[in-house]
C-alpha positions, 0 to 999 in steps of 0.5 A: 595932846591925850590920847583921845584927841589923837584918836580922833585926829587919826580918824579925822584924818582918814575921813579928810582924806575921803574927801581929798579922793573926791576933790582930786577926782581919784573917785567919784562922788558915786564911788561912796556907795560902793565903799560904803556898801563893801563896809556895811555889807562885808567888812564891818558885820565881819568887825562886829562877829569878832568883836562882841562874840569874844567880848566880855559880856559886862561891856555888852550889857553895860549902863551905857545902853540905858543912857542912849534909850534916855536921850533917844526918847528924850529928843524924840518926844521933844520934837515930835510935841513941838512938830505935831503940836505947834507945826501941826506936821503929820505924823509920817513927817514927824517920824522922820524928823524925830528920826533925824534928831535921835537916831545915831550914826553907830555903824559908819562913825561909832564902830571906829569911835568905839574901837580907836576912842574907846579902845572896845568895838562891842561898846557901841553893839547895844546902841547899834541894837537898840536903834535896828531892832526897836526904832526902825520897825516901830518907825517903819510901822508909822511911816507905812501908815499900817499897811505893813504887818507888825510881823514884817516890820520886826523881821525887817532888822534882820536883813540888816547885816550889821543885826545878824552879825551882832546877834550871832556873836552875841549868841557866841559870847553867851554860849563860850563857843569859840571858832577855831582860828582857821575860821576866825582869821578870814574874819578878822582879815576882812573886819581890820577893813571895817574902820578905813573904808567907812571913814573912807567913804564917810569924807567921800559922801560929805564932798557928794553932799556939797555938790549934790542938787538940792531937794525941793523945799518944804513948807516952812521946813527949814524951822524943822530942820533947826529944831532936829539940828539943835535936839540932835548936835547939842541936846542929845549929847548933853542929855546922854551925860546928865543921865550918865554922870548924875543919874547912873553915876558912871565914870571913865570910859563908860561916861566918855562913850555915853556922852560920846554916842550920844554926840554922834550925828545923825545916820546917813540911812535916816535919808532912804527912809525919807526917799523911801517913803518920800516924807521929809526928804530934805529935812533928813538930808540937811539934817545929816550934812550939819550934824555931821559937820558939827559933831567932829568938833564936837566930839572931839571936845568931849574927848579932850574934856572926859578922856 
């Protein structure tokens, strides 16, 4: 077994375990949000300071972030001809699903995947970026249909903290600033939480999403969410390595963590967007759980082909 392979297993392993918790009752289905709120408000923002302000900079600025902008408007535009043009879906549906055919898990899933796989957490920052600071407020701006400010719609990012953990270690990178080790040590305490707690509730949510009440159908939504299901589990991916290994010429770990990003499922904060603004909520929810579900092997047989 190489050693990518028994990288995945380990975090397989830890996310089976979330869903053991939640079979055997130990917590319950609601305790993943509790999880999933201390990973992305304390633990992983605290994960990705440490790592990308004491990263080498050529590992934030690598190929690998042109690759994702590639695939992510690539599947995209694929969904949204075929949704606007042949299903005549509106343009707020057609956002939500392209939402859900492009936009990654980079926070729950791809810290872990860039830090135990990859063996370097600032690898995944750019594409954790690229999705907070341009497609979030330009699909924010479609789905408000006008009636937010462009203003409030590029300051939302920067609520999220994940964004203001990036950008602050981002400014330490380029500055050479270093934090004394008094400072530091609380944070790196708090970021070796980041990985076990969000697989953690990662197996958790996959056992509420099995018991969870189903949403209301759609007309003739079902085709949607093949289309974002394909586009997302297999396209994407295979556009991501084309563009990486034929058109950038990469090799090594930068092809296996373009390929591999590009592999990962669709982010779970694709469906607040759809209940937020209530447009799509069953196609993001579905498109979630499937994705999610095929990406492991998925990924895993990346790992084991590029590692």
């Amino acid at each position: 077994m190489s050693g990518v392979v028994a990288a995945f297993a380990a975090l397989v392993s830890v996310a089976v375990l979330g869903y053991i918790i939640g079979v055997t009752g130990l917590l319950k289905a609601s305790d993943e949000l509790v999880l999933s709120r201390l990973a992305f408000f304390v633990a992983t923002p605290a994960l990705m300071f440490a790592t990308v302000s004491g990263a080498d900079l050529a590992s934030l600025f690598s190929p690998v972030l042109l690759t994702e902008v590639v695939a992510v408007v690539c599947t995209q535009l694929a969904f949204v001809l075929v949704a606007m043009l042949a299903w005549r879906r509106t343009a707020r549906e057609a956002t939500i699903g392209a939402l859900a055919s492009s936009y990654v898990n980079a926070g729950n899933l791809g810290v872990p995947i860039s830090l135990y796989v990859l063996g370097d957490a600032a690898l995944v920052a750019p594409v954790l970026l690229f999705q907070l600071l341009v497609l979030t407020p330009v699909a924010f701006l479609i789905l408000d249909k006008g009636s937010r400010s462009v203003r409030a719609a590029l300051l939302l990012p920067f609520r999220n903290p994940l964004t203001v953990a990036s950008l602050l270690g981002l400014a330490f990178a380029i500055s050479g600033v270093s934090l004394p080790v008094m400072v530091m040590r609380p944070i790196d305490l708090l970021g070796g939480a980041a990985v076990p707690v969000a697989l953690l509730a990662y197996g958790l949510s996959l056992y509420g999403a099995r018991r969870a009440p189903a949403t209301p159908e759609g007309n003739g939504v079902g085709k949607d969410i093949a289309l974002a299901v394909v586009l997302k589990a297999f396209a994407q991916p295979v556009i991501g390595y084309v563009t990486a290994r034929f058109l950038l010429h990469l090799e090594g770990t930068q092809l296996l963590a373009a390929t591999l990003f590009a592999a990962l499922p669709t982010a779970q904060n694709i469906y607040v967007y759809a209940v937020t603004y209530d447009t799509g909520r069953r196609l993001a929810r579905s498109t979630i759980l499937l994705t999610t579900g095929l990406s492991i092997p998925i990924m895993t047989a990346i790992g084991a082909v590029l590692g």
